[in-house]
TORKOL-4160 file (C-alpha; in steps of 0.2 Angstrom, whole numbers, padded with zeros to 4 digits, m for minus):
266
<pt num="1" X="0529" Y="0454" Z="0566"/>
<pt num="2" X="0541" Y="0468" Z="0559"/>
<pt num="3" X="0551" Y="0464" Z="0544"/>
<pt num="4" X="0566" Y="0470" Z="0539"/>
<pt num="5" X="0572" Y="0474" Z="0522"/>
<pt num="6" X="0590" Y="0476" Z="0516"/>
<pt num="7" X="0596" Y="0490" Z="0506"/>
<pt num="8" X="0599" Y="0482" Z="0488"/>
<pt num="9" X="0591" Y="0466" Z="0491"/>
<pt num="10" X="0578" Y="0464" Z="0476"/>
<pt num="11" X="0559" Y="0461" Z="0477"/>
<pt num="12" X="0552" Y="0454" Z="0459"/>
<pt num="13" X="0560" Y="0468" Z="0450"/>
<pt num="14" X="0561" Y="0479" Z="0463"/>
<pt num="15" X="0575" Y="0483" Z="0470"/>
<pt num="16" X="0577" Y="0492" Z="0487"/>
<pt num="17" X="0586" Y="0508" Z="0489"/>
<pt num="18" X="0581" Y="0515" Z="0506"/>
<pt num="19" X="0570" Y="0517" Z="0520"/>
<pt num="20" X="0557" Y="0531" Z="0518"/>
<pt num="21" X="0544" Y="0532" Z="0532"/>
<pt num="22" X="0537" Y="0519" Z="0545"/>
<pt num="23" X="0521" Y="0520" Z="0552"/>
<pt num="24" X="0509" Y="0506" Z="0562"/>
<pt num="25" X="0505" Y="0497" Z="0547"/>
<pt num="26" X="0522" Y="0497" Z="0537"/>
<pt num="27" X="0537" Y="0503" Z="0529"/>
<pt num="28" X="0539" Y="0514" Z="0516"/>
<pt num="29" X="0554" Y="0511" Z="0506"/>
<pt num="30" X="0561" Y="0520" Z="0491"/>
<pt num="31" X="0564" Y="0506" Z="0478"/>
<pt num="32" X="0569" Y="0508" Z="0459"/>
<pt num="33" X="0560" Y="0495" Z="0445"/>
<pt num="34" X="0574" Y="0488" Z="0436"/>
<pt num="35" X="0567" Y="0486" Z="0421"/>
<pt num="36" X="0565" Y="0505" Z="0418"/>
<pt num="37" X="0574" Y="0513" Z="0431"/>
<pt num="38" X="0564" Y="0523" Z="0439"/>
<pt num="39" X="0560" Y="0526" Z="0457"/>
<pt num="40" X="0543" Y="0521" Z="0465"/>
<pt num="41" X="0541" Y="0521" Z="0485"/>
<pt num="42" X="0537" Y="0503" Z="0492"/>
<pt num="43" X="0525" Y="0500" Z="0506"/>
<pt num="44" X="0527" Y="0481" Z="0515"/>
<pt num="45" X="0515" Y="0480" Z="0528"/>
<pt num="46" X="0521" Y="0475" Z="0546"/>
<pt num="47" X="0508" Y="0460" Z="0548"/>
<pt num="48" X="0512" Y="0448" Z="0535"/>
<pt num="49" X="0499" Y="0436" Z="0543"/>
<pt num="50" X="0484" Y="0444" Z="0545"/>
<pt num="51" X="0475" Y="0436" Z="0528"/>
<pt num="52" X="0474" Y="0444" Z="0510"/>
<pt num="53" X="0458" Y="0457" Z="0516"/>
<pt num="54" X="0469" Y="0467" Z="0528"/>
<pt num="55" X="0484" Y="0465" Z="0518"/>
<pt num="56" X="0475" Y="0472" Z="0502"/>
<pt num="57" X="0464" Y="0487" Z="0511"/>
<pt num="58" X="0475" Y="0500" Z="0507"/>
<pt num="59" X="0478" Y="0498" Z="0487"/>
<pt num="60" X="0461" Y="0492" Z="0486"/>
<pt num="61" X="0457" Y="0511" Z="0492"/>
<pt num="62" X="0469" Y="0516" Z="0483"/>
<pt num="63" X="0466" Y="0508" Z="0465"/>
<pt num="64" X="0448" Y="0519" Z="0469"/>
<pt num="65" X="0456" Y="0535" Z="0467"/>
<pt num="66" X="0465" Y="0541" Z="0452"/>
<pt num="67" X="0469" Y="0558" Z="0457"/>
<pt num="68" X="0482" Y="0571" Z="0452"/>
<pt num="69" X="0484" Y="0576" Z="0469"/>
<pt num="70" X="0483" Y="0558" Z="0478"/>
<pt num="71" X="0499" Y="0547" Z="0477"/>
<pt num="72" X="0497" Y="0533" Z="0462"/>
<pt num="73" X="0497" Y="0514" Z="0464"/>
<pt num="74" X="0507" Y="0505" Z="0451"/>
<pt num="75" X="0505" Y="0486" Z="0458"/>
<pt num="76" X="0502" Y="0475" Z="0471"/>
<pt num="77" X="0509" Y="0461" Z="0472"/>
<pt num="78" X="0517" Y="0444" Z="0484"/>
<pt num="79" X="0536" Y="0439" Z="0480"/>
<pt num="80" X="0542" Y="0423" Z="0488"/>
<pt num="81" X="0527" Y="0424" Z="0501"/>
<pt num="82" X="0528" Y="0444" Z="0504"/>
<pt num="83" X="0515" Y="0454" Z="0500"/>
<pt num="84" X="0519" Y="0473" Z="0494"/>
<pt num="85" X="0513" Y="0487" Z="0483"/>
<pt num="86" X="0518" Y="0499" Z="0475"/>
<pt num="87" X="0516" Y="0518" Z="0473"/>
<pt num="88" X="0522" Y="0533" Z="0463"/>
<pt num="89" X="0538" Y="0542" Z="0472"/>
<pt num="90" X="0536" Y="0559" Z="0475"/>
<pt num="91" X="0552" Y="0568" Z="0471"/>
<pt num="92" X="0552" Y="0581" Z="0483"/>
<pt num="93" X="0549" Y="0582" Z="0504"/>
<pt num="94" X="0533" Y="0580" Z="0517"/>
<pt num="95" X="0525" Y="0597" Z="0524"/>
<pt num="96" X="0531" Y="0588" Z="0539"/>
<pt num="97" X="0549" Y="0592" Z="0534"/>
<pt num="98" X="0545" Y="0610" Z="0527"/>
<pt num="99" X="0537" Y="0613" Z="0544"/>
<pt num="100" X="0552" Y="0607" Z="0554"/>
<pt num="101" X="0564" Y="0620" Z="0545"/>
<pt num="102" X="0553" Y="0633" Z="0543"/>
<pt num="103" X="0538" Y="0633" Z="0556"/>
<pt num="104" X="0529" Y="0646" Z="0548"/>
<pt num="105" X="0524" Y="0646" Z="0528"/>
<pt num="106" X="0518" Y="0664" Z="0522"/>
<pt num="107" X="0499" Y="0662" Z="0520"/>
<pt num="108" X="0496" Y="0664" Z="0504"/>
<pt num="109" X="0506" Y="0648" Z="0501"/>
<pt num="110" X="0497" Y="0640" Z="0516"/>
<pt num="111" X="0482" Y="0641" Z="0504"/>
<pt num="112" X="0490" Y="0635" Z="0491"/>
<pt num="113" X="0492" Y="0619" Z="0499"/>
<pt num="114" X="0480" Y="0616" Z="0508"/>
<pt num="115" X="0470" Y="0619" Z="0491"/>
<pt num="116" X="0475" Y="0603" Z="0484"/>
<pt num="117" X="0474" Y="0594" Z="0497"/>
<pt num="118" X="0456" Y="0598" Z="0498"/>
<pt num="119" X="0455" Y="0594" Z="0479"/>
<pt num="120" X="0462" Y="0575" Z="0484"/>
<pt num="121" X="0452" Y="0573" Z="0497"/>
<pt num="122" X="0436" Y="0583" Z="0488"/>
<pt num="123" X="0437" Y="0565" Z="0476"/>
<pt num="124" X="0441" Y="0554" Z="0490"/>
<pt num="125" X="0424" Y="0557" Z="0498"/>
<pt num="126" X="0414" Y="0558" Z="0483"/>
<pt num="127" X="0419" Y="0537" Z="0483"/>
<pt num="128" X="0414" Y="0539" Z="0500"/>
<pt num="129" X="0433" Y="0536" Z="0509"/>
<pt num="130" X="0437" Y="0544" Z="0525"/>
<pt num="131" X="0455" Y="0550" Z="0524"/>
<pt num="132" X="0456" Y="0550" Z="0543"/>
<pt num="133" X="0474" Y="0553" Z="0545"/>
<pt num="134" X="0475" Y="0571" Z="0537"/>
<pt num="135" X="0492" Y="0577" Z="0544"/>
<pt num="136" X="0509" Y="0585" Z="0539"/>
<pt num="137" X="0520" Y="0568" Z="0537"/>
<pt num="138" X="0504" Y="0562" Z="0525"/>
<pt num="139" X="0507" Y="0579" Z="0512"/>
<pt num="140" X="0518" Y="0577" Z="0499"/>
<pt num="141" X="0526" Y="0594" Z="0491"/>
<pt num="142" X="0532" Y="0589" Z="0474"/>
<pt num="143" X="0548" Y="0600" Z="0468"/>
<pt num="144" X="0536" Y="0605" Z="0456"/>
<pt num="145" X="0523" Y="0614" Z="0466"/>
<pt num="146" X="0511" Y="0599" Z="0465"/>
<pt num="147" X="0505" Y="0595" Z="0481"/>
<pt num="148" X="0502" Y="0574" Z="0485"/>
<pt num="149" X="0489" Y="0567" Z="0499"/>
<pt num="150" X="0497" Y="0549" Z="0504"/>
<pt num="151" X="0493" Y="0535" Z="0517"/>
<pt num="152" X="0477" Y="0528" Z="0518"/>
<pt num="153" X="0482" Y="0516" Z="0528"/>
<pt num="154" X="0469" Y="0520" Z="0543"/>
<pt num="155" X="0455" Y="0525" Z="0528"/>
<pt num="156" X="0438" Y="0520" Z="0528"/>
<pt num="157" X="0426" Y="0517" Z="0517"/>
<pt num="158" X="0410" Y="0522" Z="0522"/>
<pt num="159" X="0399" Y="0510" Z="0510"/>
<pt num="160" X="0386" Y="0506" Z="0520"/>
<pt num="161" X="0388" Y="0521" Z="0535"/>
<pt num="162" X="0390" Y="0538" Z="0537"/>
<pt num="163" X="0402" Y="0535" Z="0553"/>
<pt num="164" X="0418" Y="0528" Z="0555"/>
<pt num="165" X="0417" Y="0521" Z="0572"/>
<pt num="166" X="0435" Y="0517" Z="0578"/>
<pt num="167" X="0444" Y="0527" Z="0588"/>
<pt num="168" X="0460" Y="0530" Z="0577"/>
<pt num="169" X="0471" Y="0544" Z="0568"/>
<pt num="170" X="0483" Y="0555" Z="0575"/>
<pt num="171" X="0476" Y="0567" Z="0589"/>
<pt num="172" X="0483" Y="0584" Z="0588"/>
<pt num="173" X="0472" Y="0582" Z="0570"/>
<pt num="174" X="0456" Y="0572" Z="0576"/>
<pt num="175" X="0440" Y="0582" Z="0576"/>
<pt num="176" X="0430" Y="0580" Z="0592"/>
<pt num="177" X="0417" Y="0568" Z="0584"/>
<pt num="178" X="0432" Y="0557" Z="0579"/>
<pt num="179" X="0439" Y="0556" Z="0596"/>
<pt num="180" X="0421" Y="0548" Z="0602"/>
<pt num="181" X="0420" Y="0537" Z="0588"/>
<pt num="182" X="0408" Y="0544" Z="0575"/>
<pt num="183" X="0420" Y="0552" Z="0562"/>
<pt num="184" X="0412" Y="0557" Z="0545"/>
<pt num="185" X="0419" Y="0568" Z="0531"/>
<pt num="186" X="0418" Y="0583" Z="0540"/>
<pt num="187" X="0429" Y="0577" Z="0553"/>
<pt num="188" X="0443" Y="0577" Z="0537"/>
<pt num="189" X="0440" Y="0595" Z="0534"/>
<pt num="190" X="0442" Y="0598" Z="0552"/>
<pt num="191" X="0460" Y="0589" Z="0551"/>
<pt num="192" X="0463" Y="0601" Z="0532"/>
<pt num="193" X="0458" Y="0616" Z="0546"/>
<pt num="194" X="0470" Y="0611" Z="0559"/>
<pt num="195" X="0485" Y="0608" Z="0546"/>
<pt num="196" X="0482" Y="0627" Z="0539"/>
<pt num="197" X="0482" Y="0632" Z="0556"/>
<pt num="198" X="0499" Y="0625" Z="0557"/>
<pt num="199" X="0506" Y="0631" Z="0541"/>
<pt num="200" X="0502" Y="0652" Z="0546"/>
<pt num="201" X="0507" Y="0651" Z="0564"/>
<pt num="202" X="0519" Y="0639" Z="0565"/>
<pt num="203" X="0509" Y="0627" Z="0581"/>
<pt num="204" X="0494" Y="0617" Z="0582"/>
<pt num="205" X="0478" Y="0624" Z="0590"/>
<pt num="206" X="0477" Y="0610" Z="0603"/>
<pt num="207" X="0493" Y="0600" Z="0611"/>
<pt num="208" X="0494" Y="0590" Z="0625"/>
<pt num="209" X="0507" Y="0576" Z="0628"/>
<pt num="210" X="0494" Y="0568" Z="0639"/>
<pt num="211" X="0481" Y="0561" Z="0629"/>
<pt num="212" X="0466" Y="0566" Z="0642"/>
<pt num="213" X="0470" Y="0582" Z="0642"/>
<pt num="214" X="0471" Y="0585" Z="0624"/>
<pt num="215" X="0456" Y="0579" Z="0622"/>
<pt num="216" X="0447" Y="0589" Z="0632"/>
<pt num="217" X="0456" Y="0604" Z="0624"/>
<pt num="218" X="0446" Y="0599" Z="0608"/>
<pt num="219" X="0431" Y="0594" Z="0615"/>
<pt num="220" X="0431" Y="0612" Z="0624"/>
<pt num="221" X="0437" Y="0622" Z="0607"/>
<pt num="222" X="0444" Y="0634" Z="0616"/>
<pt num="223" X="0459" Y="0640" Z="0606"/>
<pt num="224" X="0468" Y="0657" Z="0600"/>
<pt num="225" X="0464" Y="0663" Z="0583"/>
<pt num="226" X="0480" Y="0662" Z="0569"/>
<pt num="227" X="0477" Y="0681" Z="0568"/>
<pt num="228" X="0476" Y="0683" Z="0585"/>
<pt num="229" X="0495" Y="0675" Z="0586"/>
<pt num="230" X="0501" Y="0684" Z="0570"/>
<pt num="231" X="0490" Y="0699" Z="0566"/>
<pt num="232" X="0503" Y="0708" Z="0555"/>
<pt num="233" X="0506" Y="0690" Z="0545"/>
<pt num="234" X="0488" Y="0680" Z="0545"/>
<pt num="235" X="0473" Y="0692" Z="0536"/>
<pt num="236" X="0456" Y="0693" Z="0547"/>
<pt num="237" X="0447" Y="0681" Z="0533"/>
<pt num="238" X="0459" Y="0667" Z="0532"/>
<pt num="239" X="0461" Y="0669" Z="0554"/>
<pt num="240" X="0440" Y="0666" Z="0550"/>
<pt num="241" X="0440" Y="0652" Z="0536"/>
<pt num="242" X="0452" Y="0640" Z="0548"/>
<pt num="243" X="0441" Y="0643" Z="0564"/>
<pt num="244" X="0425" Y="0638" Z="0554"/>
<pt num="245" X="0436" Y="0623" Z="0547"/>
<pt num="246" X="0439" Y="0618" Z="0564"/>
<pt num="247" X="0423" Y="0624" Z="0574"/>
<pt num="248" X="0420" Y="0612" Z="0591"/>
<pt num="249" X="0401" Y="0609" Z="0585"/>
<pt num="250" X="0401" Y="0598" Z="0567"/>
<pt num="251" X="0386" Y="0608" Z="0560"/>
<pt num="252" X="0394" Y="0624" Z="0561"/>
<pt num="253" X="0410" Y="0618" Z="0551"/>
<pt num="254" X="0411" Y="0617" Z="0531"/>
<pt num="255" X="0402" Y="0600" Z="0530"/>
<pt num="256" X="0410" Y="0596" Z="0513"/>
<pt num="257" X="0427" Y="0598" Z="0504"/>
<pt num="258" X="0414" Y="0606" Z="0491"/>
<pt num="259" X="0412" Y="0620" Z="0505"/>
<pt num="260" X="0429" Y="0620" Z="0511"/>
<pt num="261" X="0435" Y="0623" Z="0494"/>
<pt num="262" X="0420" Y="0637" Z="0486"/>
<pt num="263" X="0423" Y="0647" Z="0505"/>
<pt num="264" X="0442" Y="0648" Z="0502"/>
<pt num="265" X="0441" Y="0654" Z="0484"/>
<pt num="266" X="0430" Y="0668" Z="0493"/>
């Protein structure tokens, strides 16, 4: 069951602005808390039956992981029978949107970004949760330069597993292992690979409409290097650091955000 919410209709004291995002588990609204006035995104899952567990995954995750580069919960909360919580707006645009009106972002910024999203997601695996979902819509670029990891909708904790064993994410970004079901956190720095890739050359490694036919693209690994594509823009090391990111076989890749991140200061 979808729900629809109006613009200006109020939740507790929340009171709706407009619609941000939608994904398969809800709607993102930007919202302002009446009683201080300021903005905070809104997130109403889709499936208002599923029972308290489902409903509560996400902020549950998210109430794990206090992080200057991971997007905040504030509350989470029911209102006349509809659950919702609630997050800290990011005043600025998704690298999803920077990418559409730019294609290409000079490399050195690329790193930039990509630094602090391997900072969020560095702390989200030390409490032992798989991103999965690593892609351009889920970055945040703050006005400020500070860069924001959101939506853990599709996370998993690994508690008692070093696999997550669903098939699920968005495929362009899936590591191989991912798309057999065995994803792990090196399957995250695989996605953080992919989205660099993107940044310095403007297209994905792998890209298939038909979902068959990308995968085998990944499960081959077969792909043109960024400095192959740009040699005058993308420098030999960082054209090597984003191939190792997203090596085919798991144990030649970076196997920790740790690793990710001491490589890239090299």
């Amino acid at each position: 069951m979808t729900l629809l919410v109006a613009r200006d209709q109020q939740l507790g004291p929340y009171r709706i602005r407009q619609v941000v995002g939608t994904g398969g588990f809800g709607t993102v609204y930007e919202a302002v808390d009446v009683r201080t006035g300021i903005r905070v995104a809104l997130k109403i899952p889709h499936h208002q039956d599923r029972g308290r567990e489902y409903l509560t995954y996400e902020p549950s995750l998210l109430a794990q992981l206090q992080h200057p580069n991971i997007v905040q919960l504030i509350d989470a909360t029911t209102h006349e029978g509809l659950f919702f919580f609630v997050m800290e707006f990011v005043e600025g645009r998704s690298l999803s949107q920077r990418l559409d009106e730019e294609h290409i972002l000079d490399w050195s910024e690329a790193v930039a970004i990509i630094r602090q999203v391997a900072e969020a997601v560095r702390f989200a695996h030390r409490h032992r949760i798989l991103h999965r979902d690593l892609r351009p819509a889920n970055i945040l670029l703050r006005s400020d330069g500070v860069v924001k990891v959101t939506d853990f909708g599709i996370a998993k904790w690994l508690k008692d597993s070093d696999y997550a064993h669903t098939v699920i994410g968005s495929p362009p970004y899936m590591a191989p292992e991912q798309l057999e079901g065995k994803a792990t956190f090196a399957s995250d720095i695989y996605s953080m690979g992919v989205v660099l890739y993107e940044m310095v050359t403007g297209q994905l490694p792998y890209f298939d409409v038909n979902f068959v036919l990308l995968k085998q693209k990944i499960l081959q690994g077969q792909c043109m290097t960024p400095h192959q594509l740009w040699p005058d823009r993308v420098p030999v090391t960082i054209s090597q650091f984003i191939m190792k990111a997203i090596e085919r076989k798991r144990s030649l890749r970076f196997q920790t955000a740790d690793e990710f991140l001491q490589a890239l200061d090299l």
